[in-house]
C-alpha positions in Angstrom: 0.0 0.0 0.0 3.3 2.3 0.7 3.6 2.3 -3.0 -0.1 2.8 -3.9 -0.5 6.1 -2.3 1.6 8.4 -3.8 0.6 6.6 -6.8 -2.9 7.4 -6.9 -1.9 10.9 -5.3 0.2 11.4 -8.8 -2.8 10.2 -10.8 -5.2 12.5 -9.4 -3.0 16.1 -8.9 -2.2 15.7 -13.0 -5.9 14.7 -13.7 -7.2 18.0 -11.8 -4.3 19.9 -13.8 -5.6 18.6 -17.1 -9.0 19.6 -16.0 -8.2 23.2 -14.9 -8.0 25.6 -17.8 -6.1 28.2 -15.4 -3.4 26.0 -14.6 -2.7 25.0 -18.5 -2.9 28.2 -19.8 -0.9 30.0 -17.4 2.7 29.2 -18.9 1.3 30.1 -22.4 0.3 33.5 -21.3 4.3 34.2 -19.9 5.2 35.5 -23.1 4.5 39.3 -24.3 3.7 38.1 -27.5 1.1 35.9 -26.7 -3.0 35.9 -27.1 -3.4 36.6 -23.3 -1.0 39.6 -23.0 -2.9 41.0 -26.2 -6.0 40.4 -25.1 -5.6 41.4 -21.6 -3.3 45.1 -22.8 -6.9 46.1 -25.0 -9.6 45.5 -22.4 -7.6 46.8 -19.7 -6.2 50.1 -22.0 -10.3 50.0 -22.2 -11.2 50.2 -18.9 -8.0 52.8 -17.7 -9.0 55.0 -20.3 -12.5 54.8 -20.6 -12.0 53.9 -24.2 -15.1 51.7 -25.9 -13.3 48.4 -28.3 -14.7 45.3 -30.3 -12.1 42.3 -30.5 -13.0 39.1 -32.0 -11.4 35.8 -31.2 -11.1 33.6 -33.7 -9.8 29.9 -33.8 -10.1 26.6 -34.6 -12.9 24.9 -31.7 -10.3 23.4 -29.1 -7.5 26.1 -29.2 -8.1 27.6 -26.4 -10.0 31.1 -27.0 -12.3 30.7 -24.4 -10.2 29.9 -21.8 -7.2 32.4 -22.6 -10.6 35.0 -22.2 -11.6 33.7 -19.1 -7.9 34.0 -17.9 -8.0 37.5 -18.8 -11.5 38.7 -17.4 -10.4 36.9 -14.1 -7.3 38.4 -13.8 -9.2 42.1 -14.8 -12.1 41.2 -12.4 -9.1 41.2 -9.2 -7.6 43.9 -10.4 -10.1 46.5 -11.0 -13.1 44.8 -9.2 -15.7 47.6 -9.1 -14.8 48.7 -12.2 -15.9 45.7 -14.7 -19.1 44.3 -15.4 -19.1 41.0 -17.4 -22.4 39.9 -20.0 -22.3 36.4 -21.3 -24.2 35.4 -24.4 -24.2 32.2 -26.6 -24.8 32.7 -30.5 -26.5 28.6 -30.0 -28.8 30.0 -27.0 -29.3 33.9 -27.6 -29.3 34.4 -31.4 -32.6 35.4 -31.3 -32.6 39.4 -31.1 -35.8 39.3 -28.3 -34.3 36.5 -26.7 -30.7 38.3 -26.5 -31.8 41.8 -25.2 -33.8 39.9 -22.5 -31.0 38.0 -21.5 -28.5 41.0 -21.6 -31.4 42.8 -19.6 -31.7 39.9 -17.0 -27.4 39.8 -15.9 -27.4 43.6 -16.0 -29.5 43.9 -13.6 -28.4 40.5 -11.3 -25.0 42.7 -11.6 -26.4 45.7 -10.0 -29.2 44.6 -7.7 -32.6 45.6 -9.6 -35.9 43.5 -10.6 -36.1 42.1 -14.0 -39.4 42.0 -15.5 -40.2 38.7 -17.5 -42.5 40.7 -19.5 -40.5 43.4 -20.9 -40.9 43.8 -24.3 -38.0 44.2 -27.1 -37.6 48.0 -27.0 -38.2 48.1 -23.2 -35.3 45.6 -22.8 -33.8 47.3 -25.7 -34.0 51.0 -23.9 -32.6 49.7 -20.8 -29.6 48.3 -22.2 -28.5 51.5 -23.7 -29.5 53.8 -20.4 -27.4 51.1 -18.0 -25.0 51.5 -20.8 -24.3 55.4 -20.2 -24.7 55.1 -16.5 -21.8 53.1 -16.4 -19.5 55.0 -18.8 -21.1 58.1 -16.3 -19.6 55.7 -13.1 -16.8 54.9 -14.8 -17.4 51.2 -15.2 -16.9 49.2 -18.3 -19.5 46.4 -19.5 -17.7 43.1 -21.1 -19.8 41.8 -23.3 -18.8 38.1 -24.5 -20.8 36.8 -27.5 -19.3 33.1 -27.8 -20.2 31.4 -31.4 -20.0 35.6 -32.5 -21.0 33.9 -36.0 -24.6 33.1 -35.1 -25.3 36.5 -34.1 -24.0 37.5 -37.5 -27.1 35.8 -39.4 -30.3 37.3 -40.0 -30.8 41.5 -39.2 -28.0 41.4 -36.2 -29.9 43.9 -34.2 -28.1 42.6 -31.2 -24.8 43.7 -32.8 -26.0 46.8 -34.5 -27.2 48.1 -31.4 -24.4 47.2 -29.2 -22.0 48.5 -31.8 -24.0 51.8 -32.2 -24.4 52.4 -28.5 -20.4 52.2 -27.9 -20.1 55.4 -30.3 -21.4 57.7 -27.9 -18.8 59.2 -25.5 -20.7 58.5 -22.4 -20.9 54.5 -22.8 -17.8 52.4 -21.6 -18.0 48.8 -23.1 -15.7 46.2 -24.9 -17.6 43.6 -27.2 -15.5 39.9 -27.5 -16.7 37.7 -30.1 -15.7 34.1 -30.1 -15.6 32.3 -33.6 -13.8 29.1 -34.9 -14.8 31.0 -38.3 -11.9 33.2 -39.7 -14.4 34.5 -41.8 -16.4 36.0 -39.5 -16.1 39.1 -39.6 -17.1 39.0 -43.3 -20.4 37.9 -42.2 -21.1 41.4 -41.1 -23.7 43.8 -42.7 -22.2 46.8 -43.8 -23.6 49.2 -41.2 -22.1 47.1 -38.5 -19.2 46.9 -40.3 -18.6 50.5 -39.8 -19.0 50.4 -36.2 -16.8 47.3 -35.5 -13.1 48.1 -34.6 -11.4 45.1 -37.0 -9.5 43.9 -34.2 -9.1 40.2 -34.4 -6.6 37.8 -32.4 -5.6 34.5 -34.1 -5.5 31.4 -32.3 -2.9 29.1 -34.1 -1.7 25.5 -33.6 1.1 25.8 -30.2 4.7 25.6 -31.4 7.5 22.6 -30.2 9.0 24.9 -27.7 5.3 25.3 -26.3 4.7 22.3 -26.2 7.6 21.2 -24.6 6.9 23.6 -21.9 3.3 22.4 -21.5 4.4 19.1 -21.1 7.0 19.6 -18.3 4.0 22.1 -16.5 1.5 19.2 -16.5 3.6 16.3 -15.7 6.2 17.3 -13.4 5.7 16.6 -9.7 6.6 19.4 -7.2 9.4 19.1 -4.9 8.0 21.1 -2.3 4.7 18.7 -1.7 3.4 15.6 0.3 5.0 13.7 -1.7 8.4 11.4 -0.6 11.0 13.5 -2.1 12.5 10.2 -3.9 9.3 9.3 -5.7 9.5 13.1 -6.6 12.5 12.9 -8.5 11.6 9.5 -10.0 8.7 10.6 -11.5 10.3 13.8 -12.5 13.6 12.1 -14.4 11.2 9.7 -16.1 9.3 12.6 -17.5 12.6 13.9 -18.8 13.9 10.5 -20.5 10.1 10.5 -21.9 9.7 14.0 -23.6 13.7 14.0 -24.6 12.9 9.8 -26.1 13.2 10.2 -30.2 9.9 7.7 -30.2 7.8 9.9 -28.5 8.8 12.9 -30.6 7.6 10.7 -33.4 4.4 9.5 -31.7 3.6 13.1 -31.0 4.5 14.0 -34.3 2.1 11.5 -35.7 -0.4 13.0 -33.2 -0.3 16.3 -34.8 -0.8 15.7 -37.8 -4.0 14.7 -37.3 -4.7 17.1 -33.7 -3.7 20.4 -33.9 -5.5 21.6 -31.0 -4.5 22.5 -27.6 -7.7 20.7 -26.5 -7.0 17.6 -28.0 -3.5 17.5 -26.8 -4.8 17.6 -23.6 -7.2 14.5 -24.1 -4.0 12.7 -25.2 -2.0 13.5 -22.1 -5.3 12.3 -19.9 -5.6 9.3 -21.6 -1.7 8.4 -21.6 -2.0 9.3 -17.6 -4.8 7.1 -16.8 -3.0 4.3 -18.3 -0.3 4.7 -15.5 0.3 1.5 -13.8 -0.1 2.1 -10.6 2.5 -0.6 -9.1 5.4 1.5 -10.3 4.0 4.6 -10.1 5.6 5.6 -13.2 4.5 6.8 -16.5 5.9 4.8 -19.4 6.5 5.5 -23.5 4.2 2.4 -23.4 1.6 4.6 -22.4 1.6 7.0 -24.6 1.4 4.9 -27.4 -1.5 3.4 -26.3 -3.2 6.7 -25.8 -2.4 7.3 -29.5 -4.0 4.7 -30.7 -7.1 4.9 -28.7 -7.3 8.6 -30.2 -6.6 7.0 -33.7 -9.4 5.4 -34.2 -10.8 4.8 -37.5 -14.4 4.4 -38.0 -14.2 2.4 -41.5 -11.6 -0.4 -40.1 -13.7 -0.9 -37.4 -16.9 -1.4 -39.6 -14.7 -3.8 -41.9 -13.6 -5.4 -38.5 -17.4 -6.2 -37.6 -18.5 -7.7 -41.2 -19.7 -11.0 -42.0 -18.1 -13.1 -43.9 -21.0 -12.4 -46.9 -20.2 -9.2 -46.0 -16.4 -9.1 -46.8 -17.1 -11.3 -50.4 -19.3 -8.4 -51.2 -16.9 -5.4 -50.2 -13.7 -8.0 -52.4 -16.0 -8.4 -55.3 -16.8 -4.4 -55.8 -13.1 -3.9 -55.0 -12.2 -6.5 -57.9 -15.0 -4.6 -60.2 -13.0 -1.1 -59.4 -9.7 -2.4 -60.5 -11.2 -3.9 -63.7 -11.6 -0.2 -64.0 -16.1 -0.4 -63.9 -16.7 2.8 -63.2 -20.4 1.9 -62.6 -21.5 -1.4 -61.1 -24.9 -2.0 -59.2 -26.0 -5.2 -57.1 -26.1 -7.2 -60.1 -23.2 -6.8 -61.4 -21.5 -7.5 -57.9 -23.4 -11.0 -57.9 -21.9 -12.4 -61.1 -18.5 -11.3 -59.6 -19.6 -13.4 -57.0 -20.3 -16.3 -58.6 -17.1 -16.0 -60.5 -15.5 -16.3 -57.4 -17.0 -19.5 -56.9 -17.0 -21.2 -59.7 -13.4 -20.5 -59.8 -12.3 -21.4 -56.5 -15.5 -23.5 -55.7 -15.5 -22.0 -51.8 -18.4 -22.9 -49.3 -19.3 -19.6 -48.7 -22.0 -19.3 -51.4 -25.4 -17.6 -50.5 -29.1 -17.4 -52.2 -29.0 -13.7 -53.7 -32.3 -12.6 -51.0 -29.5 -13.3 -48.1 -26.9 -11.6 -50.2 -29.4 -8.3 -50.5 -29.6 -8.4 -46.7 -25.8 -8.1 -46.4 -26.1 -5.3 -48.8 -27.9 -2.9 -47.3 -26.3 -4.0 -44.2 -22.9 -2.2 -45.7 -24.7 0.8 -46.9 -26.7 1.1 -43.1 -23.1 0.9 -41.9 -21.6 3.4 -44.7 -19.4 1.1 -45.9 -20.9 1.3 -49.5 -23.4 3.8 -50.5 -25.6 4.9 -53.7 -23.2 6.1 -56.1 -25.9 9.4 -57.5 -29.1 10.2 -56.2 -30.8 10.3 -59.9 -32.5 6.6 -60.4 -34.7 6.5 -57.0 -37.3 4.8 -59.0 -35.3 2.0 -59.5 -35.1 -1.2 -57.3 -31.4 -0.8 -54.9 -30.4 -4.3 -57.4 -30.3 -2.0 -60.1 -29.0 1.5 -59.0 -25.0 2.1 -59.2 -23.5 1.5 -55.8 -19.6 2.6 -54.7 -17.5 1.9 -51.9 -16.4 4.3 -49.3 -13.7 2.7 -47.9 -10.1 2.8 -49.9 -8.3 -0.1 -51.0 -5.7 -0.3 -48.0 -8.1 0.9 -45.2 -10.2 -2.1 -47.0 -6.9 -4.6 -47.3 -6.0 -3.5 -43.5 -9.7 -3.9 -41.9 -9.5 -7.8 -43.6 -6.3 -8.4 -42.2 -7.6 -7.6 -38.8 -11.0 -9.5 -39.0 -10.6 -12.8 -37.2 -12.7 -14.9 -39.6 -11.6 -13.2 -42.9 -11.1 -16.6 -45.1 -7.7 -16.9 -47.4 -8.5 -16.9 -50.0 -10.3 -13.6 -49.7 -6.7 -11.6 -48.7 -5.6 -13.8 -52.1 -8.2 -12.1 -53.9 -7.0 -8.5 -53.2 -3.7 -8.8 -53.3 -3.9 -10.4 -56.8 
């Protein structure tokens, strides 16, 4: 039990880490040049100055533009704490203009202490939002307004965003508006008049470099030395994270990684995955686990639906294979049955079936999305009789049959000749 307890101490300190946006994006937000200092040097220029700024994040989902704002309106929120009033929207919840204004209307006034009516129309809500709006800028307080998914308030009349917009050009309102987008377009989405009133300001949230990475890594994993923790396990732990991260096979497994995750997000579901997969006896994190956590996070839909065919299923998936390379550009159920029967009469196997069984397994592959219709033209036609293509390549389909533990010989044979 010695062993087991700093262990399962390990286990759980990295797990909260991985599960505290604060503590992860701390080390990226050292530099000068990054997203946080940017962020954080406009809204706070905003609120020293009194000065009224639109910023829009924008991002691919997973790279960390929501929690590099929070970072920054937490930071702002102890540092100037009667002076900054934070509004949350959500573009999936409150693109609806009525449904925005009242929900603007209902936190403005949880801020400062007064009765929301449920039955406020539009322009009520609509005319108390832009009076709150210059008694602030008259108190000297700013109003944050967050509009995550910023790209569903761009659709339809944006009355939300006109109005916002147009209310920040008077001298007496103090507000900054953040929009959050994974669409790098989205400020094209604009209509021109809010166009004019927006500031252009965006901040780009790209893929983290090596160097970051490596100092993500060691941020996460690494034990500290003054803790709970018996100083030897400390350094353990600590010099196997080292011989790890500096290993040339985990450069390549995390290389691999990234080229299909680019995303700080997903990096971090990697590093949770390889952690839980700690064996607890040595207490140790191993390159073993990380490859295993790679190929959890690798996996591939189409090999697994290969993986799960019947036998019927796998002749029909070789003989449309076999009809491809005969270059066919079109071939329907029928046609796939004859190659069928070639088969057999050729090879005379035992896997033969009466063509109603062999339509059963068909559809079977399209339910799955193995195969599908090849055009949508023809719907009057019986499924024997409309062109049919697979969806799977030739190696994904050579690898999945490799893999299939009742995949007959002479099957493999088949594709490889």
């Amino acid at each position: 039990m010695g062993k087991e307890i700093p262990a399962e101490k390990s286990l759980n300190l990295i797990r909260g880490r991985l599960c505290d946006p604060s503590f992860i994006f701390r080390p990226l937000s050292a530099s000068s040049d990054s997203n946080y200092s940017k962020l954080k040097f406009i809204v706070s220029t905003s609120i020293t100055e009194g000065c009224n700024n639109s910023i829009l994040l924008l991002g691919p989902r997973g790279s960390g533009k929501a929690a590099v704002l929070d970072l920054v309106v937490g930071d702002l929120l102890e540092q100037f704490p009667d002076s900054v009033s934070v509004i949350r929207l959500n573009g999936l919840l409150h693109s609806d203009d009525n449904c925005a204004f009242k929900e603007i209307a209902r936190q403005l006034c949880m801020e400062h202490h007064l009765l929301f009516s449920k039955m406020a129309s539009f322009d009520e809500n609509s005319h108390f939002i832009i009076a709150m709006l210059r008694e602030c800028g008259l108190a000297h307080k700013t109003i944050i307004f967050v509009l995550d998914e910023f790209d569903m308030f761009a659709q339809g009349k944006q009355r939300l965003l006109y109005s916002l917009l147009d209310a920040m050009q008077s001298v007496t309102s103090q507000a900054v508006v953040i929009g959050i987008s994974s669409r790098l377009d989205a400020d094209q989405l604009l209509e021109k008049r809010v166009r004019s009133r927006f500031s252009h300001r965006k901040i780009l949230f790209l893929p983290p470099s090596r160097d970051e990475l490596d100092g993500l890594l060691e941020h996460l994993l690494s034990l500290p030395a003054d803790s709970s923790f018996p100083s030897g396990y400390v350094s353990r732990f600590n010099d196997k994270i080292k011989n790890i991260t500096s290993d040339r096979r985990f450069k390549d497994i995390l290389k691999t990684f990234f080229n299909a995750h680019s995303t700080v997000n997903s990096f971090l579901k990697f590093i949770f995955c390889a952690v839980s997969l700690m064996n607890l006896e040595s207490g140790l994190l191993s390159l073993e686990n990380f490859k295993a956590a790679l190929s959890s996070m690798q996996r591939q839909p189409k090999l697994e639906a290969v993986r799960d065919c019947s036998v019927l299923e796998l002749y029909l998936l070789v003989c449309m294979r076999r009809l491809e390379v005969k270059e066919q550009s079109s071939y329907n159920f029928i046609s796939v049955m004859k190659e069928y029967k070639a088969i057999h009469d050729s090879f005379q196997t035992s896997d033969y079936y009466a063509q109603n069984v062999c339509i059963r397994g068909f559809e079977h592959l399209r339910e799955r999305q193995v195969i599908c219709y090849a055009e949508n033209r023809g719907q009057s036609q019986t499924g024997e009789y409309r062109p049919m293509k697979l969806l799977i390549s030739a190696s994904e389909l050579h690898q999945g049959m490799r893999s299939h533990a009742c995949c007959p010989a002479i099957l493999l044979k088949l594709l490889d000749h």
